[in-house]
Gaussian input, Z-matrix of N, CA and C with variables (Angstrom, degrees):
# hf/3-21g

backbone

0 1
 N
 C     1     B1
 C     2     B2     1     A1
 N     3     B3     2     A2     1     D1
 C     4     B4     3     A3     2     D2
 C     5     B5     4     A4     3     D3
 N     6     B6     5     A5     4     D4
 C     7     B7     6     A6     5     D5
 C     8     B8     7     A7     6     D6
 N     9     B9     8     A8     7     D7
 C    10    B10     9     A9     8     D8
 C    11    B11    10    A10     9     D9
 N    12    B12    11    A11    10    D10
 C    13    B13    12    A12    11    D11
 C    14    B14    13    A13    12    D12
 N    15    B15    14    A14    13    D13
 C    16    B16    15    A15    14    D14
 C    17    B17    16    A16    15    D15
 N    18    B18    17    A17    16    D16
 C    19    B19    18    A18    17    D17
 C    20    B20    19    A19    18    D18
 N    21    B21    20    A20    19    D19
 C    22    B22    21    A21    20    D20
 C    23    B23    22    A22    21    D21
 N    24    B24    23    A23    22    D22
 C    25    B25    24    A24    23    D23
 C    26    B26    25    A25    24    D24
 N    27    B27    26    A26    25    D25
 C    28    B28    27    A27    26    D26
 C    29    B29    28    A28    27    D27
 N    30    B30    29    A29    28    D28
 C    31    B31    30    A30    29    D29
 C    32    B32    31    A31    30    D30
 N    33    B33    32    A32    31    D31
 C    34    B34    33    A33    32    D32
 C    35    B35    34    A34    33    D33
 N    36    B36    35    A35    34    D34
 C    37    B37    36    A36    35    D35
 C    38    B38    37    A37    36    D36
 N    39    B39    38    A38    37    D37
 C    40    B40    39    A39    38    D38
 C    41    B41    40    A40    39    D39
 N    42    B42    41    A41    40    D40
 C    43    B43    42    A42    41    D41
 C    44    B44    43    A43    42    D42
 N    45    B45    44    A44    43    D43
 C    46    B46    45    A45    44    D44
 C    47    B47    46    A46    45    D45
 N    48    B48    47    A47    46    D46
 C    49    B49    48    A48    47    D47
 C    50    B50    49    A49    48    D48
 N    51    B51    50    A50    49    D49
 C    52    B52    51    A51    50    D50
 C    53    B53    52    A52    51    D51
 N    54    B54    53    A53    52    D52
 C    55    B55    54    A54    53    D53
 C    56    B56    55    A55    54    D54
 N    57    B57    56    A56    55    D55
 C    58    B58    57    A57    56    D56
 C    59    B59    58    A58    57    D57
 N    60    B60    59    A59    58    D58
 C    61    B61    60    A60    59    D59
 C    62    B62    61    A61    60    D60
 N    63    B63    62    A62    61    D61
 C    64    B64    63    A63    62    D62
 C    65    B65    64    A64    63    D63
 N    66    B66    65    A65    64    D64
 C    67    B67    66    A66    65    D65
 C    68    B68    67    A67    66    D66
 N    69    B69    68    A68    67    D67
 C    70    B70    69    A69    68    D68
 C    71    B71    70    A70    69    D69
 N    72    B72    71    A71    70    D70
 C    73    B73    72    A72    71    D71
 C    74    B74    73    A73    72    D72
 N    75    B75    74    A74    73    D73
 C    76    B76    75    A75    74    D74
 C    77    B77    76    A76    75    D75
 N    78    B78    77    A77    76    D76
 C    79    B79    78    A78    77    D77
 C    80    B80    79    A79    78    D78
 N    81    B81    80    A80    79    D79
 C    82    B82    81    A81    80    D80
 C    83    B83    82    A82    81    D81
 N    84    B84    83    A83    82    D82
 C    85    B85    84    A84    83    D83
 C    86    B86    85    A85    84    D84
 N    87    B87    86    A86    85    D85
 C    88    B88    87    A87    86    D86
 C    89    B89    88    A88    87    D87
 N    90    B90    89    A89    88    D88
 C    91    B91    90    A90    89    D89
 C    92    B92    91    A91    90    D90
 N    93    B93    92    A92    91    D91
 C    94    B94    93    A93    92    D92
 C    95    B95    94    A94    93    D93
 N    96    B96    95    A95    94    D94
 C    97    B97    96    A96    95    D95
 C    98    B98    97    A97    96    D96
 N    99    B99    98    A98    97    D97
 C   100   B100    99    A99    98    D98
 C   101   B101   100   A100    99    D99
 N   102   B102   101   A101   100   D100
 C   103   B103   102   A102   101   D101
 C   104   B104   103   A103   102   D102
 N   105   B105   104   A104   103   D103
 C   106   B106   105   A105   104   D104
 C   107   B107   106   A106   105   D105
 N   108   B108   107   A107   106   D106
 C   109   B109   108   A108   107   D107
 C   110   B110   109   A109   108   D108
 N   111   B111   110   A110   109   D109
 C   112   B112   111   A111   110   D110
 C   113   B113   112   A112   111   D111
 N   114   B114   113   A113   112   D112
 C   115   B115   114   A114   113   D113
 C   116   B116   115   A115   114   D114
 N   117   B117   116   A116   115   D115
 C   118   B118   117   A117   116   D116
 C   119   B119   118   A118   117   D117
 N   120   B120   119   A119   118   D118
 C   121   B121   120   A120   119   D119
 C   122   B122   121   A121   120   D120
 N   123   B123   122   A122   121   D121
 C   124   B124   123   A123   122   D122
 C   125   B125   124   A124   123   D123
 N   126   B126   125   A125   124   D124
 C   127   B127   126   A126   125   D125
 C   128   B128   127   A127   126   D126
 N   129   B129   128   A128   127   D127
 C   130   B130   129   A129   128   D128
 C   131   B131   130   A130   129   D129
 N   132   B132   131   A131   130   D130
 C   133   B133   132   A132   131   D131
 C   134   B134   133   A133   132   D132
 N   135   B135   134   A134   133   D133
 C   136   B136   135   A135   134   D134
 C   137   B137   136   A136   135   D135
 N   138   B138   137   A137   136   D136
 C   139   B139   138   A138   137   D137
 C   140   B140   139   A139   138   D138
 N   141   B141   140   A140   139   D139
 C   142   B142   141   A141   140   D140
 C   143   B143   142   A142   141   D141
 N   144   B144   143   A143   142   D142
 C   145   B145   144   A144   143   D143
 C   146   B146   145   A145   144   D144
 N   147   B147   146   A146   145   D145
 C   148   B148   147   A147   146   D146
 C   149   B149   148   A148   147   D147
 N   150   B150   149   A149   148   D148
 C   151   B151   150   A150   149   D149
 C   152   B152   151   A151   150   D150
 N   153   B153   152   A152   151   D151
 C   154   B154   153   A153   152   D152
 C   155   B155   154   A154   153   D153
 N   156   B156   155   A155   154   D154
 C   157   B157   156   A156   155   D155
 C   158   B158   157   A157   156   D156
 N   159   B159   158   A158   157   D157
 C   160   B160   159   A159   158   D158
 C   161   B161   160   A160   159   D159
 N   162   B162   161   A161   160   D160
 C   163   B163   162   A162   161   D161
 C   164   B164   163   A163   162   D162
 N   165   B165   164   A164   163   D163
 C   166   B166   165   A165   164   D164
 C   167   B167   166   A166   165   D165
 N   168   B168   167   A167   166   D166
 C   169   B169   168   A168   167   D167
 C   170   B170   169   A169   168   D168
 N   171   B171   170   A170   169   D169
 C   172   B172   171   A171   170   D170
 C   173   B173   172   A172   171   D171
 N   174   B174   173   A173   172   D172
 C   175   B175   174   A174   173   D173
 C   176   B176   175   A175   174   D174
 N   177   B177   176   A176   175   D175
 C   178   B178   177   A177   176   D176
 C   179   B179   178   A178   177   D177
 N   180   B180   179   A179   178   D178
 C   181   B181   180   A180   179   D179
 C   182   B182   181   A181   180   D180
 N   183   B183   182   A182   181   D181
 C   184   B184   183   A183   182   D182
 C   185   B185   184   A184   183   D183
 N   186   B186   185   A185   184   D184
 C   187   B187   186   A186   185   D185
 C   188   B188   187   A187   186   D186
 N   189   B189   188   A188   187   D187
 C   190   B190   189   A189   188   D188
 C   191   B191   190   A190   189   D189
 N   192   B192   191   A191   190   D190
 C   193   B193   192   A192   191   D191
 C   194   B194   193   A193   192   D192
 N   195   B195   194   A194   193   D193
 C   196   B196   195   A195   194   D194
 C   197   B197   196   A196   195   D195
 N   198   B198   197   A197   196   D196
 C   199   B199   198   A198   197   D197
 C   200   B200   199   A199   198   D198
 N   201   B201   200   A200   199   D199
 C   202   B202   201   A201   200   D200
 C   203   B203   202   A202   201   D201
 N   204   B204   203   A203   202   D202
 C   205   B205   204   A204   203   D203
 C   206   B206   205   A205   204   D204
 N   207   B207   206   A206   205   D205
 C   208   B208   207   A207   206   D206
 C   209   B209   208   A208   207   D207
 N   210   B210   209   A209   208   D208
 C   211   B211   210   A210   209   D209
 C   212   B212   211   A211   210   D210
 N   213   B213   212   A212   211   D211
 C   214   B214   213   A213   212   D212
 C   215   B215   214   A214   213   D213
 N   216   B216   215   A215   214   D214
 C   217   B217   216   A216   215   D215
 C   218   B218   217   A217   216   D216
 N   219   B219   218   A218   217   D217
 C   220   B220   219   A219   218   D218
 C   221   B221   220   A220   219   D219
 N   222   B222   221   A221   220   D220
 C   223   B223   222   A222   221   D221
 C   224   B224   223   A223   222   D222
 N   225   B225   224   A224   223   D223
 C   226   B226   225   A225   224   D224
 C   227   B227   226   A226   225   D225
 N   228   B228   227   A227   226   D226
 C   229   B229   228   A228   227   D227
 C   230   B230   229   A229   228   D228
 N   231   B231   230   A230   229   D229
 C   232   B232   231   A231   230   D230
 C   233   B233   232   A232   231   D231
 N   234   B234   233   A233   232   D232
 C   235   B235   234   A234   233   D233
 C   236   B236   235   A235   234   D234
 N   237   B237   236   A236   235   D235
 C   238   B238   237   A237   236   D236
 C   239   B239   238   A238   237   D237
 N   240   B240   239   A239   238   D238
 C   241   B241   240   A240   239   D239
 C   242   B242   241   A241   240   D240
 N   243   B243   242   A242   241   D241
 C   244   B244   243   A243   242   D242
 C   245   B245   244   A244   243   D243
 N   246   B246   245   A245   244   D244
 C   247   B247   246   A246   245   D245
 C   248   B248   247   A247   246   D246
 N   249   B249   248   A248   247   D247
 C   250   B250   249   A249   248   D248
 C   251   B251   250   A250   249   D249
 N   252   B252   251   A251   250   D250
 C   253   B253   252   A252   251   D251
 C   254   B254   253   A253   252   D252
 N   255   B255   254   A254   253   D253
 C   256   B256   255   A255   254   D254
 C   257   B257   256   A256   255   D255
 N   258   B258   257   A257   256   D256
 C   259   B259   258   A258   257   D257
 C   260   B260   259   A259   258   D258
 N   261   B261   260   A260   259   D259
 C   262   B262   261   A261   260   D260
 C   263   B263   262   A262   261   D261
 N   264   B264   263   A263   262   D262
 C   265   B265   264   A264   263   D263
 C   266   B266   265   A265   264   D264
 N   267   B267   266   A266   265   D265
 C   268   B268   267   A267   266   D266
 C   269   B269   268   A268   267   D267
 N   270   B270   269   A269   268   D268
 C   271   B271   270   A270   269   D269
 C   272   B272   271   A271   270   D270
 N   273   B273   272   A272   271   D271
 C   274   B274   273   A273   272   D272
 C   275   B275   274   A274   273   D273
 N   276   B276   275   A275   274   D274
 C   277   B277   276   A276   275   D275
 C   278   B278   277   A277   276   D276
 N   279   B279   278   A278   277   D277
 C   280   B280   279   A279   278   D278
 C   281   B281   280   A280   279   D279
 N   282   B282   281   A281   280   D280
 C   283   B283   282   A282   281   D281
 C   284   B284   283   A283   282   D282
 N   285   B285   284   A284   283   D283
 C   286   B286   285   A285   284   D284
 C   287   B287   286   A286   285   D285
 N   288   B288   287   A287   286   D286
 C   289   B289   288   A288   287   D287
 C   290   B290   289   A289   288   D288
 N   291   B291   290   A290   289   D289
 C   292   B292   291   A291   290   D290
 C   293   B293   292   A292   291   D291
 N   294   B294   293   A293   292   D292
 C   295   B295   294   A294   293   D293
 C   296   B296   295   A295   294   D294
 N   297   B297   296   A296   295   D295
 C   298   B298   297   A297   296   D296
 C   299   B299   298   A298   297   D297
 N   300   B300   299   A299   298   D298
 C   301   B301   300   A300   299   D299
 C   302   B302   301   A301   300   D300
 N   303   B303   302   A302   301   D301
 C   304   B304   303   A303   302   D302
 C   305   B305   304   A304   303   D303
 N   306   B306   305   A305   304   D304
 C   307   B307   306   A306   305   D305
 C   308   B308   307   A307   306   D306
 N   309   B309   308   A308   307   D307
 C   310   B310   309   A309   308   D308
 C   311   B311   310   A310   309   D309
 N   312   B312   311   A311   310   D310
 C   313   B313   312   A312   311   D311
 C   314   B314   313   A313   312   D312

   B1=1.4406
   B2=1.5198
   B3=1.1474
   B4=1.7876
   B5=1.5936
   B6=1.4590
   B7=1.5258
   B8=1.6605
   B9=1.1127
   B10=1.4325
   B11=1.2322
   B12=1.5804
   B13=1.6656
   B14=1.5126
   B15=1.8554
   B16=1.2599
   B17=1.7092
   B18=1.7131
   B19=1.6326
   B20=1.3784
   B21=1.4138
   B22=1.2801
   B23=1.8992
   B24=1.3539
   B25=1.3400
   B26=1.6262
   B27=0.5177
   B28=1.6665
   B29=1.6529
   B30=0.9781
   B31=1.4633
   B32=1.4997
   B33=1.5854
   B34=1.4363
   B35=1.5974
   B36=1.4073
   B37=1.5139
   B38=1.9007
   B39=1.5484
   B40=1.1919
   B41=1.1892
   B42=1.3246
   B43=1.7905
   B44=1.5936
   B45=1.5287
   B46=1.3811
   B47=1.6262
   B48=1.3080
   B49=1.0481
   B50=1.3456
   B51=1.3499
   B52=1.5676
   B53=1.5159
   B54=1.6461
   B55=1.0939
   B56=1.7457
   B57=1.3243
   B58=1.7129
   B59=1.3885
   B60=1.1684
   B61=1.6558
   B62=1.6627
   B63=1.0953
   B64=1.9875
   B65=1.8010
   B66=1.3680
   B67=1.4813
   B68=1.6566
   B69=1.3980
   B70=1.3425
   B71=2.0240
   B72=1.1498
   B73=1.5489
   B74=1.8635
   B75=1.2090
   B76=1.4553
   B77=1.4786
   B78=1.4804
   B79=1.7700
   B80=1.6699
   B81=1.8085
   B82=1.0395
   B83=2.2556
   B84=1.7024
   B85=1.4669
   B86=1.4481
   B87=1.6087
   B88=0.9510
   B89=1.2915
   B90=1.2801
   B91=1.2815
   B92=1.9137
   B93=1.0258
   B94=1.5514
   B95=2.2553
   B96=0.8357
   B97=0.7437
   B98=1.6152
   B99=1.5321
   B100=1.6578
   B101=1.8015
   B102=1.7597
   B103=1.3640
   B104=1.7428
   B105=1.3075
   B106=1.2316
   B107=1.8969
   B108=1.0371
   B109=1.2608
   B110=1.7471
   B111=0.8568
   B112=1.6816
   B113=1.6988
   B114=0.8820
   B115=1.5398
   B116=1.3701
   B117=1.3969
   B118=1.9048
   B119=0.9598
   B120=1.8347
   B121=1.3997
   B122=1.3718
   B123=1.8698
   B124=1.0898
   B125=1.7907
   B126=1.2558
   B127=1.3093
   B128=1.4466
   B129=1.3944
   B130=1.7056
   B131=1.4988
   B132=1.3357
   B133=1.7839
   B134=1.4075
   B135=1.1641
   B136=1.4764
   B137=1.8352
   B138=1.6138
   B139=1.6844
   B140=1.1230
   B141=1.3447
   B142=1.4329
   B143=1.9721
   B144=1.4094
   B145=1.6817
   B146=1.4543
   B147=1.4968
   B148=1.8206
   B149=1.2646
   B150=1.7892
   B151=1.5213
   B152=1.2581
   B153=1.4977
   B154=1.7871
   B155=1.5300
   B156=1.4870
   B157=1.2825
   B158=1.9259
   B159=1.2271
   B160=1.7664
   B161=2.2223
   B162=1.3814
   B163=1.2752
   B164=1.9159
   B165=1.3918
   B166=1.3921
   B167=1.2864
   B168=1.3097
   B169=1.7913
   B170=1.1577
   B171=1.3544
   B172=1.5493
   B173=1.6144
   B174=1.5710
   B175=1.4141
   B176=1.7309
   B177=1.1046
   B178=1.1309
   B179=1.9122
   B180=1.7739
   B181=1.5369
   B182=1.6219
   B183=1.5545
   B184=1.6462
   B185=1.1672
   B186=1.5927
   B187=1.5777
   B188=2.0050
   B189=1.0455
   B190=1.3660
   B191=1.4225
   B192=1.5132
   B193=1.6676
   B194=1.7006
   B195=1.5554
   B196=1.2950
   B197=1.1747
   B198=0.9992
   B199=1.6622
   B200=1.5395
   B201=1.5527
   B202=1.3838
   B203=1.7639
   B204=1.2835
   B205=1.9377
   B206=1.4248
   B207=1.1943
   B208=1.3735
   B209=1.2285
   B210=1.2830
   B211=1.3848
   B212=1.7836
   B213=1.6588
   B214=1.3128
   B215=1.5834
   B216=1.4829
   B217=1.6518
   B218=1.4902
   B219=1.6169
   B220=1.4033
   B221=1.1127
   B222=1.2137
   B223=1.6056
   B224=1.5606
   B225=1.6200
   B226=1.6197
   B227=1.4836
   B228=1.7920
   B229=1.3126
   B230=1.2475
   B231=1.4739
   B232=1.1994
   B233=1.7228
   B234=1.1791
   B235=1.5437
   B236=1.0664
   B237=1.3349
   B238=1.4536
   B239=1.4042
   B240=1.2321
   B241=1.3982
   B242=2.3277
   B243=1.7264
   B244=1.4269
   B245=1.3476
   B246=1.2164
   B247=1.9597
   B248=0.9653
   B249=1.4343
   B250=1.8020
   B251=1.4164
   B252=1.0499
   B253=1.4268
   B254=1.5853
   B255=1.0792
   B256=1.9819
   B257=1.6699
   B258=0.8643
   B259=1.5582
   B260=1.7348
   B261=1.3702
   B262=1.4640
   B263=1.2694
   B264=1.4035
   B265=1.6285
   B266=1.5931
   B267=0.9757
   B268=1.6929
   B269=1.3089
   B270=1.0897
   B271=1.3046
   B272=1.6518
   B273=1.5751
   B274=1.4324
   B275=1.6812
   B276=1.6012
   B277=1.8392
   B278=1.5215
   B279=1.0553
   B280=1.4227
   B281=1.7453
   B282=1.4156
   B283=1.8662
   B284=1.3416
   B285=1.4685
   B286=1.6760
   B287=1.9027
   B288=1.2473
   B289=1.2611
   B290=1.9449
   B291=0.8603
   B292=1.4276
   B293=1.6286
   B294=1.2979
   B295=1.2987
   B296=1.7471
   B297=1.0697
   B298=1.7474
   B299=1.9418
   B300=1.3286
   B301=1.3280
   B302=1.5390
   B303=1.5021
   B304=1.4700
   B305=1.4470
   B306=1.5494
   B307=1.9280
   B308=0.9669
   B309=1.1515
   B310=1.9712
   B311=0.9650
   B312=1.2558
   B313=1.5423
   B314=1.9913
   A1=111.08
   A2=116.26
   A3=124.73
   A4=84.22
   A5=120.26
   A6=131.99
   A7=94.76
   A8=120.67
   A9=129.17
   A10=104.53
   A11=145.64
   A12=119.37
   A13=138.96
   A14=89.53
   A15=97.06
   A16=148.80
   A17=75.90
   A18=104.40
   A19=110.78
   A20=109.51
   A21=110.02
   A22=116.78
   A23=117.07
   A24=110.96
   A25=130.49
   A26=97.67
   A27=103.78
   A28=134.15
   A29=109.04
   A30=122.73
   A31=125.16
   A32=118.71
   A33=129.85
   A34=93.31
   A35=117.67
   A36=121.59
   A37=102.62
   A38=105.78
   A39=106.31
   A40=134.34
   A41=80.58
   A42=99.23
   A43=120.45
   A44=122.99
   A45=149.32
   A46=131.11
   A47=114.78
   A48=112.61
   A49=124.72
   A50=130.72
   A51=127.78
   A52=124.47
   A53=117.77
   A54=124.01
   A55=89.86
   A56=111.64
   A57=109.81
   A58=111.08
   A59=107.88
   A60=150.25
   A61=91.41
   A62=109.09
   A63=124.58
   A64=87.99
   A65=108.10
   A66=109.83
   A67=108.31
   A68=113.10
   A69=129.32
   A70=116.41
   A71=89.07
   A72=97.27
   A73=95.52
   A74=116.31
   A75=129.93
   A76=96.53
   A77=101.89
   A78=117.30
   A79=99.92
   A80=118.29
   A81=95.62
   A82=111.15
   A83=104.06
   A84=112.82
   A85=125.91
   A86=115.90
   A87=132.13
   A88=118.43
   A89=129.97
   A90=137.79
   A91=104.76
   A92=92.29
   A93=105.37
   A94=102.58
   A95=143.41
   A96=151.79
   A97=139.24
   A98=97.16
   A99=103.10
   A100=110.62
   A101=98.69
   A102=95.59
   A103=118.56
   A104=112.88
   A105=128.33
   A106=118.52
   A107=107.04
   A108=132.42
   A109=119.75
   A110=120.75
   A111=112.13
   A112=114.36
   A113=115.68
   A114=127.89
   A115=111.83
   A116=103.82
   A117=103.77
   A118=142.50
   A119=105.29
   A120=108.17
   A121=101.89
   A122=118.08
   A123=118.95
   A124=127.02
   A125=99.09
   A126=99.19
   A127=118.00
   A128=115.52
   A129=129.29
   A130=108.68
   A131=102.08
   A132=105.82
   A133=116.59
   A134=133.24
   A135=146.94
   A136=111.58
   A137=90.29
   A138=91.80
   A139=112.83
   A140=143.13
   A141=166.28
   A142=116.39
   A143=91.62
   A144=100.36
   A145=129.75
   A146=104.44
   A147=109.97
   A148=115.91
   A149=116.04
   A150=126.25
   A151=121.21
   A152=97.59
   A153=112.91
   A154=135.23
   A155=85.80
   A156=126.84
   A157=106.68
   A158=127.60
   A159=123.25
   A160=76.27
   A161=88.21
   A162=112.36
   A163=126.40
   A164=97.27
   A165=87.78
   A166=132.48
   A167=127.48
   A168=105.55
   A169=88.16
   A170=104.33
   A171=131.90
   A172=97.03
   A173=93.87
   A174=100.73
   A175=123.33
   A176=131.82
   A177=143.44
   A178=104.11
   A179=103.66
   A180=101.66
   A181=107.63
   A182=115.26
   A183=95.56
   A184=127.77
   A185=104.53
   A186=147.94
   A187=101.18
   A188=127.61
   A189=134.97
   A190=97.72
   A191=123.97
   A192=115.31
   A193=114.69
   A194=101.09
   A195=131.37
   A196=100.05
   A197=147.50
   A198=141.02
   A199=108.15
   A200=111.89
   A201=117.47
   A202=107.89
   A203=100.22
   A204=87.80
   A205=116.06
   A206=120.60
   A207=115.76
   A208=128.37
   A209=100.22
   A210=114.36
   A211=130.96
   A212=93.60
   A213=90.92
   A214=112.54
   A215=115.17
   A216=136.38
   A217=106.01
   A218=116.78
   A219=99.94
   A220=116.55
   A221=136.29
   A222=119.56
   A223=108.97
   A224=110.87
   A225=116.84
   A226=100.36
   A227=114.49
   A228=122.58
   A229=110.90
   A230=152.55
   A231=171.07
   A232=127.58
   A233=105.02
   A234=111.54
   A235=134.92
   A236=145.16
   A237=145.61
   A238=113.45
   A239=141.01
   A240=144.94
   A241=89.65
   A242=84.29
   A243=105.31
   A244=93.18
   A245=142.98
   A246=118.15
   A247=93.66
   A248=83.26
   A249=116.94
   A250=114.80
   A251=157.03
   A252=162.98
   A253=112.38
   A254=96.07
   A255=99.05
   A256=93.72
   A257=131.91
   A258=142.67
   A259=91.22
   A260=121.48
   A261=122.12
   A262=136.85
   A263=97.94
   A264=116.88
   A265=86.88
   A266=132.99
   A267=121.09
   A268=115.43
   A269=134.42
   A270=150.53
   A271=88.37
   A272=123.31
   A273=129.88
   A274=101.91
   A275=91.89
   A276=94.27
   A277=135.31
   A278=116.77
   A279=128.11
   A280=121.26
   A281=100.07
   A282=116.06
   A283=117.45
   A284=107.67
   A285=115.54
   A286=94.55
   A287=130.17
   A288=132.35
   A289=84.48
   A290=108.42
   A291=122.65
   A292=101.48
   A293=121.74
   A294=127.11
   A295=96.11
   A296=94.59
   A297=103.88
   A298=100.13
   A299=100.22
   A300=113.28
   A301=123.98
   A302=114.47
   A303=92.38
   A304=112.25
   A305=112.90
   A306=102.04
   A307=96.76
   A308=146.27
   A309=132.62
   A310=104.30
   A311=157.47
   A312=148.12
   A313=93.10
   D1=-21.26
   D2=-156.12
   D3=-89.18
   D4=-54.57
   D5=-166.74
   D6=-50.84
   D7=-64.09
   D8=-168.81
   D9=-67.88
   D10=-28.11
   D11=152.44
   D12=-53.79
   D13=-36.89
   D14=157.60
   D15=-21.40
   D16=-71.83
   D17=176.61
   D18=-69.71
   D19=-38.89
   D20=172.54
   D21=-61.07
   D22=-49.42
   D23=157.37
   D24=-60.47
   D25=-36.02
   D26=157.99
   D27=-67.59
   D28=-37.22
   D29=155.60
   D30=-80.25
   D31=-7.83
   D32=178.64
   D33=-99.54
   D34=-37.06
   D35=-173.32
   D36=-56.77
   D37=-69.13
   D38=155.82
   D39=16.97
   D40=-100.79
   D41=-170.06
   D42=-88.28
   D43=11.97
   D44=99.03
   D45=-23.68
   D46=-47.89
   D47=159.89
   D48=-89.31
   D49=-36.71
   D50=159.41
   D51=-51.95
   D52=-2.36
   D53=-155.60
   D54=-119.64
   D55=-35.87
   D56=-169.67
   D57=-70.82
   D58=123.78
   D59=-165.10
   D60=-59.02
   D61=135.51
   D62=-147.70
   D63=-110.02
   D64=118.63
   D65=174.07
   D66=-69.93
   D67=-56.97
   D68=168.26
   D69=-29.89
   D70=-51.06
   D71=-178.36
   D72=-67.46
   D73=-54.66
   D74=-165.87
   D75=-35.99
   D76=-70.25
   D77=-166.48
   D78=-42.58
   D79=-56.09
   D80=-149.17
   D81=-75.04
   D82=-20.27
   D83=156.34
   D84=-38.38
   D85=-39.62
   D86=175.63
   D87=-82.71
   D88=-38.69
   D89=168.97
   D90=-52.20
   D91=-49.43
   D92=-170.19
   D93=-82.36
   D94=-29.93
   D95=-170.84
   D96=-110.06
   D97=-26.05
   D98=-165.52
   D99=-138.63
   D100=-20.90
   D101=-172.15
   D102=-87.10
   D103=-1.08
   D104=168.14
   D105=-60.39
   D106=-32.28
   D107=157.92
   D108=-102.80
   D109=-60.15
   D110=-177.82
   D111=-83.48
   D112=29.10
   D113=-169.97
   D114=48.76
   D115=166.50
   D116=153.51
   D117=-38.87
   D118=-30.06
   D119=-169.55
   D120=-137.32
   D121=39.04
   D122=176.00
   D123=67.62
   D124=-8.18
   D125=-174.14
   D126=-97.74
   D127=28.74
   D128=176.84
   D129=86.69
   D130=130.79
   D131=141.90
   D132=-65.35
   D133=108.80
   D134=157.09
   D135=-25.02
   D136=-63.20
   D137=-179.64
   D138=-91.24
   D139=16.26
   D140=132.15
   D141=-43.58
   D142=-74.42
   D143=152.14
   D144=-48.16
   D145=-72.59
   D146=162.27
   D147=-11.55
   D148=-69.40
   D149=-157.62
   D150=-75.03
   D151=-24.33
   D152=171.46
   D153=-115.13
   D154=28.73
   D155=-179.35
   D156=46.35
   D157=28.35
   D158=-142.20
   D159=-116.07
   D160=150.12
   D161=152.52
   D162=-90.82
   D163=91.44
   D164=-170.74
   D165=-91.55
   D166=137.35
   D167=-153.82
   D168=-96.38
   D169=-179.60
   D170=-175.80
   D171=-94.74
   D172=126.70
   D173=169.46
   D174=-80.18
   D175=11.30
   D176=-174.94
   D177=-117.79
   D178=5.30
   D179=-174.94
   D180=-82.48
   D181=178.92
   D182=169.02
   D183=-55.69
   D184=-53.70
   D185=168.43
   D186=-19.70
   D187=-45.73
   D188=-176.54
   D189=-106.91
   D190=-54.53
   D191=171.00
   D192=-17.90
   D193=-69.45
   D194=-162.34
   D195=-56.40
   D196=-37.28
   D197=-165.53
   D198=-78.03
   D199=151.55
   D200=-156.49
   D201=-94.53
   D202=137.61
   D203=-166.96
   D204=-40.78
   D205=-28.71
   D206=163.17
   D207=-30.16
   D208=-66.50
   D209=175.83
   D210=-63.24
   D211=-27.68
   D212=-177.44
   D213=-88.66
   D214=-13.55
   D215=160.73
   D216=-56.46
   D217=-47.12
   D218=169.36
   D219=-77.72
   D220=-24.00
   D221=-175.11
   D222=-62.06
   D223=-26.80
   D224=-167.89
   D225=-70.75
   D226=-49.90
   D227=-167.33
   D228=-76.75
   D229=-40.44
   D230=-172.37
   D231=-111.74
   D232=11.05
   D233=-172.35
   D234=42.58
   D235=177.99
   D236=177.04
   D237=-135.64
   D238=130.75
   D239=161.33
   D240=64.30
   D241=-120.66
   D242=-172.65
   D243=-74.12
   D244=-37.91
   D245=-176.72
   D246=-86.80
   D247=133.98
   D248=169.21
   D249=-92.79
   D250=111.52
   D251=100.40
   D252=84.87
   D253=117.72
   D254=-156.37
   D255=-90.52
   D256=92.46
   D257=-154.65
   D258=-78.29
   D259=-47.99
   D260=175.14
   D261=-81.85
   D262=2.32
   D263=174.33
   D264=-113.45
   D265=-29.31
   D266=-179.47
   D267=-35.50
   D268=-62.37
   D269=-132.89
   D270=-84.74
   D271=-40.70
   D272=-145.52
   D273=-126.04
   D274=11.61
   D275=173.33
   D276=-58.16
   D277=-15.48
   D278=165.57
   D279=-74.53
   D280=-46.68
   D281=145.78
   D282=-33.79
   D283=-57.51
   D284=-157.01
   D285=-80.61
   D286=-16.31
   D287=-144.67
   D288=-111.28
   D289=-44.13
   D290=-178.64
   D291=-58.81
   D292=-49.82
   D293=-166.68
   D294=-72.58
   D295=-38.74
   D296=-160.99
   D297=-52.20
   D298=-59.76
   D299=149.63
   D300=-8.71
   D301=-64.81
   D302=-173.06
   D303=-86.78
   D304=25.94
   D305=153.97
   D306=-87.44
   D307=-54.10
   D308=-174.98
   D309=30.28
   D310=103.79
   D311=161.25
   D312=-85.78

């Protein structure tokens, strides 16, 4: 019985790890997808905001920290306010949410 939890933990570890959302992959989705608008370092395009008249927060603030990947997966998949729906970060939103992650201050 002991042998077979094992395997059983070990095979749940697994496919836990094949499943955890790739920071590396995130950055480069994001690079390609989101930082044209949210800057390099998350902290807004200036003339990005300006043109669309939007207050854009800093993704490295608590205010966006604090929200649960859920949530920040929907903002990628489903948009918020004025952004509309990142159709090429969709697919790799758990990536992009993961990356977002290592600003955490």
């Amino acid at each position: 019985m002991r042998s077979r939890l094992i395997v059983f933990a070990l095979a749940a570890a697994a496919v836990t790890s094949i499943q955890a959302a790739d920071s590396a992959a995130g950055k480069a989705a994001y690079d390609k997808s989101c930082k044209s608008c949210h800057g390099p370092d998350g902290a807004g395009n200036a003339a990005v905001a300006k043109m669309m008249k939007v207050d854009m927060k800093d993704l490295k603030s608590a205010d966006v920290q604090g929200m649960s990947d859920d949530d920040l997966k929907k903002v990628i998949t489903d948009g918020k306010g004025k952004m509309k729906p990142v159709a090429s970060a969709s697919a790799s939103a758990a990536d992009v949410v993961a990356y977002l992650r290592t600003w955490k201050k």
